[in-house]
PDBQT receptor file of N, H, CA, C and O in Angstrom, charges set to zero:
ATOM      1  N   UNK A   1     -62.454 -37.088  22.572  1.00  0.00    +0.000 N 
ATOM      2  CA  UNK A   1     -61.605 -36.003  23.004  1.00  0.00    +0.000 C 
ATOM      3  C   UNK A   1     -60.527 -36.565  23.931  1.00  0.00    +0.000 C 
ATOM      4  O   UNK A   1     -60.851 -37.276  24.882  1.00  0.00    +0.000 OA
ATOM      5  N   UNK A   2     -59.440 -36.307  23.710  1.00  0.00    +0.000 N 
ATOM      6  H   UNK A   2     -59.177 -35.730  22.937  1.00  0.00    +0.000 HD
ATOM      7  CA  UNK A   2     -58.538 -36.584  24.395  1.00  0.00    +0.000 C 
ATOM      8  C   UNK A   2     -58.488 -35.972  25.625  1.00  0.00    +0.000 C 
ATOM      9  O   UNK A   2     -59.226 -35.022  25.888  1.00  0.00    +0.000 OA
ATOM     10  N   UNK A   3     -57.476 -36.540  26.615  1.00  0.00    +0.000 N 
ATOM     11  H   UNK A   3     -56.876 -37.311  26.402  1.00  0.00    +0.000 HD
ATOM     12  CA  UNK A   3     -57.348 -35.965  28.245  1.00  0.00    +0.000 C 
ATOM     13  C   UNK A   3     -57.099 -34.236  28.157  1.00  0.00    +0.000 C 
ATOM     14  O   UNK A   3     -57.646 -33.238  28.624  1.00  0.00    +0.000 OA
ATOM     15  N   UNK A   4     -56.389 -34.421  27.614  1.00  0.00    +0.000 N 
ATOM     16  H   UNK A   4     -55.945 -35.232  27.234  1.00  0.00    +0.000 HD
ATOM     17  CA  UNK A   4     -55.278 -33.124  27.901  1.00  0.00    +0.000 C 
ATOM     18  C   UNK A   4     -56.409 -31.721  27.458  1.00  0.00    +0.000 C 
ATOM     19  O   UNK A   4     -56.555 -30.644  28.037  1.00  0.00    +0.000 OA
ATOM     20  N   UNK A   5     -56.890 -32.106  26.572  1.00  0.00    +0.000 N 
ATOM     21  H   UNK A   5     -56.771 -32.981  26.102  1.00  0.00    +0.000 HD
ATOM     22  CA  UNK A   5     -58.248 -30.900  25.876  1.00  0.00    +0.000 C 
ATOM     23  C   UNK A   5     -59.176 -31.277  26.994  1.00  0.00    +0.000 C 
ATOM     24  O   UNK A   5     -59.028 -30.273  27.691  1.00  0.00    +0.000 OA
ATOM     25  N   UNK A   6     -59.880 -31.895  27.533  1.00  0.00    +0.000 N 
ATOM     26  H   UNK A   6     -60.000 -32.710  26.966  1.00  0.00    +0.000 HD
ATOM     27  CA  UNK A   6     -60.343 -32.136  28.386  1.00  0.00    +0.000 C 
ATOM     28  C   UNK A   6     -60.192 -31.510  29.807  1.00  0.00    +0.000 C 
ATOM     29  O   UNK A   6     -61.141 -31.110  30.481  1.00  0.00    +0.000 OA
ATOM     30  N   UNK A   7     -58.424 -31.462  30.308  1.00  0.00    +0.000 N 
ATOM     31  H   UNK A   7     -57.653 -31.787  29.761  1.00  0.00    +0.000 HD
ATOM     32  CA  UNK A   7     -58.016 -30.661  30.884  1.00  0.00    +0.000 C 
ATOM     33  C   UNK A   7     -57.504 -29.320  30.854  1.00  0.00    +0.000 C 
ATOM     34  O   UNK A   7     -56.901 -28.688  31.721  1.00  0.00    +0.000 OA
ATOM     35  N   UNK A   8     -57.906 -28.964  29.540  1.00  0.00    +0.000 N 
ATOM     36  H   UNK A   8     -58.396 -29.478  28.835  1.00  0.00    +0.000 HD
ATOM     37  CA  UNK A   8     -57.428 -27.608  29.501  1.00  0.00    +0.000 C 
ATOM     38  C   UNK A   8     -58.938 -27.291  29.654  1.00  0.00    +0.000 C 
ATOM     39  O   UNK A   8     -58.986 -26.324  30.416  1.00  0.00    +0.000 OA
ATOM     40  N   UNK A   9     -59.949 -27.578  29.362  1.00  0.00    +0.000 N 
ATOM     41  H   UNK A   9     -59.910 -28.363  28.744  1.00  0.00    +0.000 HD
ATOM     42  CA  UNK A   9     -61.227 -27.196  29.281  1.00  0.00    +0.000 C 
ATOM     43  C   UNK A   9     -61.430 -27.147  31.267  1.00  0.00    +0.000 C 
ATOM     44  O   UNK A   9     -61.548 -26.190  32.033  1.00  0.00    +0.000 OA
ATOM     45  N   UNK A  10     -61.404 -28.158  31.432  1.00  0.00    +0.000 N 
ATOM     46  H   UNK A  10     -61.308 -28.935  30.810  1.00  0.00    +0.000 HD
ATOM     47  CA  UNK A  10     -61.229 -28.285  33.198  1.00  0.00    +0.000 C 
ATOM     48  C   UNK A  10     -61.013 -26.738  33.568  1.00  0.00    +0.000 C 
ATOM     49  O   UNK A  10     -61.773 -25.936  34.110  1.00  0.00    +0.000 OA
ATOM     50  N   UNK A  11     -59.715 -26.609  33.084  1.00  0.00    +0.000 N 
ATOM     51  H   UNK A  11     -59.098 -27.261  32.644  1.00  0.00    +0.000 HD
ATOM     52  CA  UNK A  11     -59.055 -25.225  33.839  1.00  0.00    +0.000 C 
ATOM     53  C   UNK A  11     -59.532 -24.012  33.342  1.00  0.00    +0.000 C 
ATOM     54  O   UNK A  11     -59.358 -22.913  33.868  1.00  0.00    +0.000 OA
ATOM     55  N   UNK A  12     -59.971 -24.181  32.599  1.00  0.00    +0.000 N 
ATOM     56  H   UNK A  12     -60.113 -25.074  32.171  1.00  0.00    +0.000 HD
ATOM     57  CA  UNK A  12     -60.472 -22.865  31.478  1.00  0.00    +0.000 C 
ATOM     58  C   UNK A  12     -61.695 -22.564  32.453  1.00  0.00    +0.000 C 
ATOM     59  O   UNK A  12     -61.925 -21.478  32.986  1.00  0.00    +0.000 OA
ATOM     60  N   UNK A  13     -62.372 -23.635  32.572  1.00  0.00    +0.000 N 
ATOM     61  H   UNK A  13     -62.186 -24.516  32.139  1.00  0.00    +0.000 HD
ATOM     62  CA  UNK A  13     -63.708 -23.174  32.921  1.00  0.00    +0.000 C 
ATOM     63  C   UNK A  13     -63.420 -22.564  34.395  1.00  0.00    +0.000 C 
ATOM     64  O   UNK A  13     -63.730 -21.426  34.749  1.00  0.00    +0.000 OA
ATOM     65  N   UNK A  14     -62.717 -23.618  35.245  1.00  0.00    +0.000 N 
ATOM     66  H   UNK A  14     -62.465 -24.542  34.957  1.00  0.00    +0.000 HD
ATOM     67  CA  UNK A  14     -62.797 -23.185  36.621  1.00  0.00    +0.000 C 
ATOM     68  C   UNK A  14     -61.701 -21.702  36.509  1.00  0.00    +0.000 C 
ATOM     69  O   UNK A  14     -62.026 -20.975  37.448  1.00  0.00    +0.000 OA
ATOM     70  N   UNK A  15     -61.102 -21.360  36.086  1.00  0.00    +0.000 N 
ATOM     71  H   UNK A  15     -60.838 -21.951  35.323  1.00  0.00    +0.000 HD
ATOM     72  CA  UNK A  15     -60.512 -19.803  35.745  1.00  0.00    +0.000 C 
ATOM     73  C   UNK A  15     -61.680 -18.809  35.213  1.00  0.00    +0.000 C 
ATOM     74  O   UNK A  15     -61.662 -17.632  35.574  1.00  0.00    +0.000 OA
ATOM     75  N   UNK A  16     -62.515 -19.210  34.503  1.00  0.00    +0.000 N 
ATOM     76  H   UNK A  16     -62.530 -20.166  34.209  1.00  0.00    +0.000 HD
ATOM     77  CA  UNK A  16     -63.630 -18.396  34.592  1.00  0.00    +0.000 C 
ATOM     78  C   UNK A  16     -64.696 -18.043  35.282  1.00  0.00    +0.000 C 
ATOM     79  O   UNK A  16     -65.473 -17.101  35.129  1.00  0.00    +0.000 OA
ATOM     80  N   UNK A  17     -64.644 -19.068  36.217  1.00  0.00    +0.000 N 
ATOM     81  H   UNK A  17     -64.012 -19.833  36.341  1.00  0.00    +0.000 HD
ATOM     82  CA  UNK A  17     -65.780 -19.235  37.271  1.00  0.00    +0.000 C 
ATOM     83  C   UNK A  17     -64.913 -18.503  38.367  1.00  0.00    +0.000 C 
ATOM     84  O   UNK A  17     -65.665 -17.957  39.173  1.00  0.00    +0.000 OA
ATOM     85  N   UNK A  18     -63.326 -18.272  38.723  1.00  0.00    +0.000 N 
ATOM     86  H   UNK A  18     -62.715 -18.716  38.067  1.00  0.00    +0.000 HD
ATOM     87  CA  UNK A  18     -63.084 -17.982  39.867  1.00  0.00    +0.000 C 
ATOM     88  C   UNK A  18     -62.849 -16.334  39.367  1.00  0.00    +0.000 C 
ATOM     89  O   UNK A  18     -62.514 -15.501  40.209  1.00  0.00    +0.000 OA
ATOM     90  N   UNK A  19     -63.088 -15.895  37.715  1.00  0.00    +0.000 N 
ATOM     91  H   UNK A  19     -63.360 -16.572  37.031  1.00  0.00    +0.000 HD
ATOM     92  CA  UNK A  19     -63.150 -14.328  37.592  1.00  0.00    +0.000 C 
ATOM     93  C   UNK A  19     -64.754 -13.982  37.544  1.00  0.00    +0.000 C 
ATOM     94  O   UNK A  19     -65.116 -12.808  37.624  1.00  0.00    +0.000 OA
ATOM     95  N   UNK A  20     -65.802 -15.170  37.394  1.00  0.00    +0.000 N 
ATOM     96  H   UNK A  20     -65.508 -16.123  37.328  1.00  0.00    +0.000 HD
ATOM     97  CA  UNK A  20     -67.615 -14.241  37.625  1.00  0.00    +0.000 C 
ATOM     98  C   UNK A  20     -67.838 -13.645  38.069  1.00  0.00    +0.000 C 
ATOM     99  O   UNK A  20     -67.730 -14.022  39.237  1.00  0.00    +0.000 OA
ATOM    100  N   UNK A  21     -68.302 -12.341  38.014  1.00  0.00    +0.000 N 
ATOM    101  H   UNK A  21     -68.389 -12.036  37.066  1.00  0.00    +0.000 HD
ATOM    102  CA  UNK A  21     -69.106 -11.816  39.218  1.00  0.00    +0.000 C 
ATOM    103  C   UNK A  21     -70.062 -11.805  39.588  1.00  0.00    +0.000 C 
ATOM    104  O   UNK A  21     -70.335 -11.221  40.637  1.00  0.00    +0.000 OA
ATOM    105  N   UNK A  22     -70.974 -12.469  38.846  1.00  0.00    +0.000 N 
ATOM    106  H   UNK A  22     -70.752 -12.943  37.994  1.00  0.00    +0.000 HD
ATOM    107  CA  UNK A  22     -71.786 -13.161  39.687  1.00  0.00    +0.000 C 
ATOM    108  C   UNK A  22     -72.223 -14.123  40.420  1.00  0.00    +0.000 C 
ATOM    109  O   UNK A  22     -71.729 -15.001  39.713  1.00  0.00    +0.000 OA
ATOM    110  N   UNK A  23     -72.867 -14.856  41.457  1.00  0.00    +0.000 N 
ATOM    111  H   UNK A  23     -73.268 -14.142  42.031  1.00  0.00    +0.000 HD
ATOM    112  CA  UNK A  23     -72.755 -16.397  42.012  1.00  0.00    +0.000 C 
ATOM    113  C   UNK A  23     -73.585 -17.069  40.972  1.00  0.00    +0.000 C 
ATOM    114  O   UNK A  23     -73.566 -18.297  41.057  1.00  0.00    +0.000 OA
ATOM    115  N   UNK A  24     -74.101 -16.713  40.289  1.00  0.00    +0.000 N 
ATOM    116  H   UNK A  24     -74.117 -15.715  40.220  1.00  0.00    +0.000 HD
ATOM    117  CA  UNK A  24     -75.197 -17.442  39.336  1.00  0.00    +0.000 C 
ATOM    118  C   UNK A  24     -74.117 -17.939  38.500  1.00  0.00    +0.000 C 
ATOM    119  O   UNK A  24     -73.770 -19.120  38.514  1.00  0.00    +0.000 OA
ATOM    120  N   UNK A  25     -73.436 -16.798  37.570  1.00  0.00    +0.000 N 
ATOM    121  H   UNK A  25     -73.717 -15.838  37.559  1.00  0.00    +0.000 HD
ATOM    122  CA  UNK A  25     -72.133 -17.594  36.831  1.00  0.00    +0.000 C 
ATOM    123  C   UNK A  25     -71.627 -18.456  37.056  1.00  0.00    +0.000 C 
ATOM    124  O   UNK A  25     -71.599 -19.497  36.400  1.00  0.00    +0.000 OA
ATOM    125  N   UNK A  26     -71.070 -18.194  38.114  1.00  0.00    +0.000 N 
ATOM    126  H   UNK A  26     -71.092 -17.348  38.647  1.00  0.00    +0.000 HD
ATOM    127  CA  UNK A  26     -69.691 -18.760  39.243  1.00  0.00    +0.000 C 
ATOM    128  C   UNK A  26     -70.084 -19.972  39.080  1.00  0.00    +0.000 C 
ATOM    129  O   UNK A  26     -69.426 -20.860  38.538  1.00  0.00    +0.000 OA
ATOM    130  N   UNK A  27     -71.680 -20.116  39.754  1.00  0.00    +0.000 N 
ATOM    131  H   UNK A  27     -72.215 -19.395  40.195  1.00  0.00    +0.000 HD
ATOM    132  CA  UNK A  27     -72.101 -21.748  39.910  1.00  0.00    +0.000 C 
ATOM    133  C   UNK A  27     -72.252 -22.471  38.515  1.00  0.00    +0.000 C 
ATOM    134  O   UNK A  27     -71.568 -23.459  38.246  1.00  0.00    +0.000 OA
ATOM    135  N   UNK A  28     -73.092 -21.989  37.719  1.00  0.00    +0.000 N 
ATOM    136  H   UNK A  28     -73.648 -21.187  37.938  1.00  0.00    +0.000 HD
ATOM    137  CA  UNK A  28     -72.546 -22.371  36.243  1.00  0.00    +0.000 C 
ATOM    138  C   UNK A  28     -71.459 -23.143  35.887  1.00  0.00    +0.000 C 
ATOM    139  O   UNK A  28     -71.375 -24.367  35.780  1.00  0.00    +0.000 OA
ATOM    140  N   UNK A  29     -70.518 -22.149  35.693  1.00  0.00    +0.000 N 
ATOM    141  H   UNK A  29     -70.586 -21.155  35.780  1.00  0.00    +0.000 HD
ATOM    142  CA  UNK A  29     -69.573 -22.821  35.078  1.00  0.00    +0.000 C 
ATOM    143  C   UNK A  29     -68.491 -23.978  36.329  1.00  0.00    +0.000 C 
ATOM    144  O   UNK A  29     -67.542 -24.636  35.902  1.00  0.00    +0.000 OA
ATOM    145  N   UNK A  30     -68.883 -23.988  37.707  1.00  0.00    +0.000 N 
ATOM    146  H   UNK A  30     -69.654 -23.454  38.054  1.00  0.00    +0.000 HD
ATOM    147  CA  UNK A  30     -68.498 -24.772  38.693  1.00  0.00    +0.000 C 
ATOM    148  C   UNK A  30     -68.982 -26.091  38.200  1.00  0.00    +0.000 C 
ATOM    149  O   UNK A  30     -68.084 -26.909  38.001  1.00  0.00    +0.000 OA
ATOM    150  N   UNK A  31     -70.521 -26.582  37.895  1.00  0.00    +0.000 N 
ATOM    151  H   UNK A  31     -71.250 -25.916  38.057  1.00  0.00    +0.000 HD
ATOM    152  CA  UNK A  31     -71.217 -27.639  37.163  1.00  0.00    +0.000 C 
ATOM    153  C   UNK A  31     -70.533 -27.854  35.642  1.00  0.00    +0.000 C 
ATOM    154  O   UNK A  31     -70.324 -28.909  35.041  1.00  0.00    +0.000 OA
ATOM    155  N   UNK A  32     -70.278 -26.556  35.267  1.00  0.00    +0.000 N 
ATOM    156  H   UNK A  32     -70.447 -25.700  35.755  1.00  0.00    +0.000 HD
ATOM    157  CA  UNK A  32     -69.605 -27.557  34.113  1.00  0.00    +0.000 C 
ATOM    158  C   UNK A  32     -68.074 -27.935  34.083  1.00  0.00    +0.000 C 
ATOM    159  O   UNK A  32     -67.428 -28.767  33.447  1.00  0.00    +0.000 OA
ATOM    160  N   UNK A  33     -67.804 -27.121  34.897  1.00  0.00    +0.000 N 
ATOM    161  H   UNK A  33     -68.329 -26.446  35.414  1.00  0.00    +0.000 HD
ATOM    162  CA  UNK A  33     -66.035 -27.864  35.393  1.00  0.00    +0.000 C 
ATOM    163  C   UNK A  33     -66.113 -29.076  35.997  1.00  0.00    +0.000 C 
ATOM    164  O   UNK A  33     -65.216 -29.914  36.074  1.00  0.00    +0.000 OA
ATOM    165  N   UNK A  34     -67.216 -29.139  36.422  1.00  0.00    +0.000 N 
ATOM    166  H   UNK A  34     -67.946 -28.458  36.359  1.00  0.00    +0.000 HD
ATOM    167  CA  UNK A  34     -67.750 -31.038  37.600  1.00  0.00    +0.000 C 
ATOM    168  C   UNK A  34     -67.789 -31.933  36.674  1.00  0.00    +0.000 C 
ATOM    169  O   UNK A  34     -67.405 -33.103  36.696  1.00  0.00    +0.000 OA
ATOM    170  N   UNK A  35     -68.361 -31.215  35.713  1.00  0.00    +0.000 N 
ATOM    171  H   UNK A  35     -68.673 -30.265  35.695  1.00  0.00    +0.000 HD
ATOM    172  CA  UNK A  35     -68.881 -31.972  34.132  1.00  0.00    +0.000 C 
ATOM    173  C   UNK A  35     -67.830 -32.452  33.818  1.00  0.00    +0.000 C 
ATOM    174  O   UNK A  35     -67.639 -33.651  34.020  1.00  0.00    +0.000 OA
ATOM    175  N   UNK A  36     -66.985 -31.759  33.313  1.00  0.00    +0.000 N 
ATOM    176  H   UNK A  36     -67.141 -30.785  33.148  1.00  0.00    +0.000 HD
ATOM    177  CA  UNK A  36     -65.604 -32.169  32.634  1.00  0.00    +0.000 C 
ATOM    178  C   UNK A  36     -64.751 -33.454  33.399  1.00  0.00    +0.000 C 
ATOM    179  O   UNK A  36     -64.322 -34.587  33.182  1.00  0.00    +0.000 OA
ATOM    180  N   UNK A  37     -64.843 -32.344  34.512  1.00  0.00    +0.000 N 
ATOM    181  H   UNK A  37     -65.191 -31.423  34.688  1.00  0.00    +0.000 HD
ATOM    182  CA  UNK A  37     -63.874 -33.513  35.400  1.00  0.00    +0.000 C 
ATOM    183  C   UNK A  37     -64.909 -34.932  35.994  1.00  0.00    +0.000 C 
ATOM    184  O   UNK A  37     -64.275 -35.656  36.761  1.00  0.00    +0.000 OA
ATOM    185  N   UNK A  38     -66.117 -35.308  35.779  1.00  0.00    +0.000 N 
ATOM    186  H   UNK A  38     -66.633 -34.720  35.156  1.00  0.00    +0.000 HD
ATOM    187  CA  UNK A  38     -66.184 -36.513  35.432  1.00  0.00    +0.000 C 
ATOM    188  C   UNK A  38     -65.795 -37.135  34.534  1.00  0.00    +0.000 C 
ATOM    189  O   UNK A  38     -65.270 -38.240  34.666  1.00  0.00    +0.000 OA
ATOM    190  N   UNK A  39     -65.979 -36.536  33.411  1.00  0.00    +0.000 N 
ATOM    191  H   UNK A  39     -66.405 -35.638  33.303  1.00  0.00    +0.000 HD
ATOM    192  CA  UNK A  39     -65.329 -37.061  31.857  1.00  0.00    +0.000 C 
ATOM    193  C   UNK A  39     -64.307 -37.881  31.836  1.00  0.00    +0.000 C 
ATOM    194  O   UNK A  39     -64.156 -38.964  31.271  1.00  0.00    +0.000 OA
ATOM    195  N   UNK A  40     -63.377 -37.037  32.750  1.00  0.00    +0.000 N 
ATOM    196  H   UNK A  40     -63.500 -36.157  33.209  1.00  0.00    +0.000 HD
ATOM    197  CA  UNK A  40     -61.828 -36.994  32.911  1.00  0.00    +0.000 C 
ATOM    198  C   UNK A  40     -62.035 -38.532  33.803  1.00  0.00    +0.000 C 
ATOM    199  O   UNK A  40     -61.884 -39.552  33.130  1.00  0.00    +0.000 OA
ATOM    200  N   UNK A  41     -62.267 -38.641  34.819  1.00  0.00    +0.000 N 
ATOM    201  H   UNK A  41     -62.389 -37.812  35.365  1.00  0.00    +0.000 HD
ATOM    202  CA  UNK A  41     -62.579 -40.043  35.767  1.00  0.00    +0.000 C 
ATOM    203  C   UNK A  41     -62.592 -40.961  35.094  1.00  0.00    +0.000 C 
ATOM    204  O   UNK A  41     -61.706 -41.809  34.992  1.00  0.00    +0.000 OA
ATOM    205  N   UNK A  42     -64.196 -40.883  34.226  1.00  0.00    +0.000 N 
ATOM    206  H   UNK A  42     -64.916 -40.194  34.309  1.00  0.00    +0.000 HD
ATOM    207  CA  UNK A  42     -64.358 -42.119  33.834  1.00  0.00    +0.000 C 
ATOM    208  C   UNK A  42     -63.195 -42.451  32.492  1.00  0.00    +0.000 C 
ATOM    209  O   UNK A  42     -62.843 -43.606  32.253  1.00  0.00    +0.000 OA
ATOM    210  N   UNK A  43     -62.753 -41.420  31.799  1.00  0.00    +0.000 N 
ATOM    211  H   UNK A  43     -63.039 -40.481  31.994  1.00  0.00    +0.000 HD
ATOM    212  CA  UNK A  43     -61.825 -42.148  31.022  1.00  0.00    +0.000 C 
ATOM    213  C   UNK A  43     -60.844 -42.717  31.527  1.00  0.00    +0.000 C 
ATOM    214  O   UNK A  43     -60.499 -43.803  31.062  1.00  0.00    +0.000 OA
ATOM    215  N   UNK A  44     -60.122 -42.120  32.639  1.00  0.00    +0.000 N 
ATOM    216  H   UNK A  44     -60.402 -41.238  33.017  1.00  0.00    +0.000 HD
ATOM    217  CA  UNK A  44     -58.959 -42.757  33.410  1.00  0.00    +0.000 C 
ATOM    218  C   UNK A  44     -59.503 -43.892  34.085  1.00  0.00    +0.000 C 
ATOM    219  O   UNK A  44     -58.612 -44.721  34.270  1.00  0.00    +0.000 OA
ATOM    220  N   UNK A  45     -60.668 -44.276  34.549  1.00  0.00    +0.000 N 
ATOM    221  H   UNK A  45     -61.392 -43.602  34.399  1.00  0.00    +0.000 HD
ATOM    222  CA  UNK A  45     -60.885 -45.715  34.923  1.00  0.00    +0.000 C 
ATOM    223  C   UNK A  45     -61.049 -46.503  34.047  1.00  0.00    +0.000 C 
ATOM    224  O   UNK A  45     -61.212 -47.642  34.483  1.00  0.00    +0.000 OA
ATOM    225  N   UNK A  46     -61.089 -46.398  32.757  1.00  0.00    +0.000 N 
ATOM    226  H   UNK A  46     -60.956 -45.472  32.403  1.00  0.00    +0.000 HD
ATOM    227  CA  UNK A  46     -61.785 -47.064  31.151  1.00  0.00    +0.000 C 
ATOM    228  C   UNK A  46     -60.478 -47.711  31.021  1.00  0.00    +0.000 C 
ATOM    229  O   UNK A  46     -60.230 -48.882  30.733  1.00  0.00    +0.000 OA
ATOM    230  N   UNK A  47     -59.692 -46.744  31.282  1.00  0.00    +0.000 N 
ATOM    231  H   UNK A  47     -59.894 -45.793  31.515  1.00  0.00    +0.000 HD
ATOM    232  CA  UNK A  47     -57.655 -47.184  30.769  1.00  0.00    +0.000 C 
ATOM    233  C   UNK A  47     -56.811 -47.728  31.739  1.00  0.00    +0.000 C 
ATOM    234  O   UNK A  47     -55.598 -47.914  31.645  1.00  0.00    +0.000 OA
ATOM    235  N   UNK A  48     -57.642 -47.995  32.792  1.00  0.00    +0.000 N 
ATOM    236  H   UNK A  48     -58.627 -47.843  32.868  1.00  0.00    +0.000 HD
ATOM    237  CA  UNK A  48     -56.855 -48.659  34.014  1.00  0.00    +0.000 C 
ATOM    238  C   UNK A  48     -55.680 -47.188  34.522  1.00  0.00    +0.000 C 
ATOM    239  O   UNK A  48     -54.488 -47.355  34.782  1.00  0.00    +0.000 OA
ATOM    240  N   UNK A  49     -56.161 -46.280  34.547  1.00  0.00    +0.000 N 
ATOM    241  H   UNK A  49     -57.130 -46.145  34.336  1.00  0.00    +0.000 HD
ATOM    242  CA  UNK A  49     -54.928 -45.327  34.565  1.00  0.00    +0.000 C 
ATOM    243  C   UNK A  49     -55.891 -44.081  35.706  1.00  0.00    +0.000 C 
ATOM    244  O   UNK A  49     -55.822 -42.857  35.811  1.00  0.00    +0.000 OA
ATOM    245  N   UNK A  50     -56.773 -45.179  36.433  1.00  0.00    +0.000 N 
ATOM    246  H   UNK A  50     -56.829 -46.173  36.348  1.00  0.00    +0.000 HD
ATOM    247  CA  UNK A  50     -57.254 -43.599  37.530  1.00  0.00    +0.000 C 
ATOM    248  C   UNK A  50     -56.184 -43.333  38.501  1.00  0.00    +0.000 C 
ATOM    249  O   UNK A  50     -55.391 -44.054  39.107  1.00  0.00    +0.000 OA
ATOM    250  N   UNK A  51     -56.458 -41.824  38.450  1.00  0.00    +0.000 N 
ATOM    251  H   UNK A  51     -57.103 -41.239  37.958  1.00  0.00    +0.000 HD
ATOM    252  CA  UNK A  51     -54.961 -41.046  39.655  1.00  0.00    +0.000 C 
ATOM    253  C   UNK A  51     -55.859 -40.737  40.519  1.00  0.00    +0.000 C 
ATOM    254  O   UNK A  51     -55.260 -40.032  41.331  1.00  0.00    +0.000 OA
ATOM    255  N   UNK A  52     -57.538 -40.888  41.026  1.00  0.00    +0.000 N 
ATOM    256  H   UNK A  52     -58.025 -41.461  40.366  1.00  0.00    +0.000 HD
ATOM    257  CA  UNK A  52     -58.299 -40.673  42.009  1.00  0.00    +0.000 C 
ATOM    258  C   UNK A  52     -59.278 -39.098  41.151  1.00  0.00    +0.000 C 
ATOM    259  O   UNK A  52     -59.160 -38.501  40.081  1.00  0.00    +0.000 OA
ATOM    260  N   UNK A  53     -60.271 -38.969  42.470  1.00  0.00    +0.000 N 
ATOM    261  H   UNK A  53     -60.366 -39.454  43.339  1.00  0.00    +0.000 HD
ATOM    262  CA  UNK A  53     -61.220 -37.748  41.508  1.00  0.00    +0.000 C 
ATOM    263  C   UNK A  53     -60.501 -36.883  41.701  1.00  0.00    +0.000 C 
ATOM    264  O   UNK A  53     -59.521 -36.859  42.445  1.00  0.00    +0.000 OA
ATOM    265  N   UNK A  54     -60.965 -36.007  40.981  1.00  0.00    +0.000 N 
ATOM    266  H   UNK A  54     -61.761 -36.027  40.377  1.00  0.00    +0.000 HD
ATOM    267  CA  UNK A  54     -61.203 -34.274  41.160  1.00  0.00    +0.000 C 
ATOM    268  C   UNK A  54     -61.813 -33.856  42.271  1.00  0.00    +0.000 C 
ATOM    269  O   UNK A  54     -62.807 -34.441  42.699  1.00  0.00    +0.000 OA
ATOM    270  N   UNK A  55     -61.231 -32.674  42.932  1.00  0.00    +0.000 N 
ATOM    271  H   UNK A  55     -60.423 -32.198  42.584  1.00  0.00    +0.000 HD
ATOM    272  CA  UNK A  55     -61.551 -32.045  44.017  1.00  0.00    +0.000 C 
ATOM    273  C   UNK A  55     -63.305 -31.079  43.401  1.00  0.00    +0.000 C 
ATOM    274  O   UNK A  55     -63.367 -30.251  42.492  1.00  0.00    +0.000 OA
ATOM    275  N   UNK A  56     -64.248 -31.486  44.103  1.00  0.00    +0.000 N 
ATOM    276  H   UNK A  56     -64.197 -32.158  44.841  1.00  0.00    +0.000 HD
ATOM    277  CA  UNK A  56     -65.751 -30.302  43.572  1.00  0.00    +0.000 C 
ATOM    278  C   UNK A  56     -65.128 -28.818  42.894  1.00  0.00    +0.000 C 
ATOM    279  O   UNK A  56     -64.509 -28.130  43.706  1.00  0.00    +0.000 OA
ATOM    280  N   UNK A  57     -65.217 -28.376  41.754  1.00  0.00    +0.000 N 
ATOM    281  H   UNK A  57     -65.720 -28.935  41.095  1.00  0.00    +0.000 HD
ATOM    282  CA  UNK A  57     -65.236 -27.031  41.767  1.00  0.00    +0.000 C 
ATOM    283  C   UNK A  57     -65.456 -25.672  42.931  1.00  0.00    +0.000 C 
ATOM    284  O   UNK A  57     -64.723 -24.753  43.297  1.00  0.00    +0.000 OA
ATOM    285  N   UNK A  58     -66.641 -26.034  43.215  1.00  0.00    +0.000 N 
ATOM    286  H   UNK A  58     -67.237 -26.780  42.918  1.00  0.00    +0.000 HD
ATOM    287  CA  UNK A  58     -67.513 -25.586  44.411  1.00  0.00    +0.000 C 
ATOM    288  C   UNK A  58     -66.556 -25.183  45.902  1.00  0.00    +0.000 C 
ATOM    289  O   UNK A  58     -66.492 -24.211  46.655  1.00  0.00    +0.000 OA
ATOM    290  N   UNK A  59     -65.891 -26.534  45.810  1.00  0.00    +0.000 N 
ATOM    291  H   UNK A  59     -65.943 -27.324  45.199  1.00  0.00    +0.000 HD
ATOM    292  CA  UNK A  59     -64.324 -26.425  47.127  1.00  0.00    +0.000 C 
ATOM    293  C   UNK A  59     -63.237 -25.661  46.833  1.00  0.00    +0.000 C 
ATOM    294  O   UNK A  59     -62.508 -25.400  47.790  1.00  0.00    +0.000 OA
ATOM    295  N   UNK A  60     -62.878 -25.153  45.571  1.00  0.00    +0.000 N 
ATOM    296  H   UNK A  60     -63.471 -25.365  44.794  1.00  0.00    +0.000 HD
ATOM    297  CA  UNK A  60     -61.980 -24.734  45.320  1.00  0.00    +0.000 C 
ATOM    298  C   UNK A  60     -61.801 -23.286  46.009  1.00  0.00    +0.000 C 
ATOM    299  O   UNK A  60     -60.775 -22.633  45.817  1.00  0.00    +0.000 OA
TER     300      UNK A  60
């Protein structure tokens, strides 16, 4: 999977997690936005092309 799907998935998720109403959701999909945005890391360190991590979902 390329970056960019990767990052739309990023945002998708954390846009759904910041409309949950529940905290059970919320946290959910926070772990799988963490998810992603490791993904995202380690490919940008694979390509010599890291811009640094992602901020926790959780902080947002």
């Amino acid at each position: 999977m390329d970056l960019n799907k990767l990052f739309f998935k990023h945002q998708i998720a954390l846009m759904r997690a910041a409309g949950a109403g529940k905290s059970v959701q919320r946290a959910s999909l926070h772990v799988c936005a963490d998810a992603i945005a490791s993904r995202i890391v380690d490919i940008q360190r694979r390509n010599g092309a890291f811009a640094g991590a992602l901020i926790p979902a959780a902080q947002l």
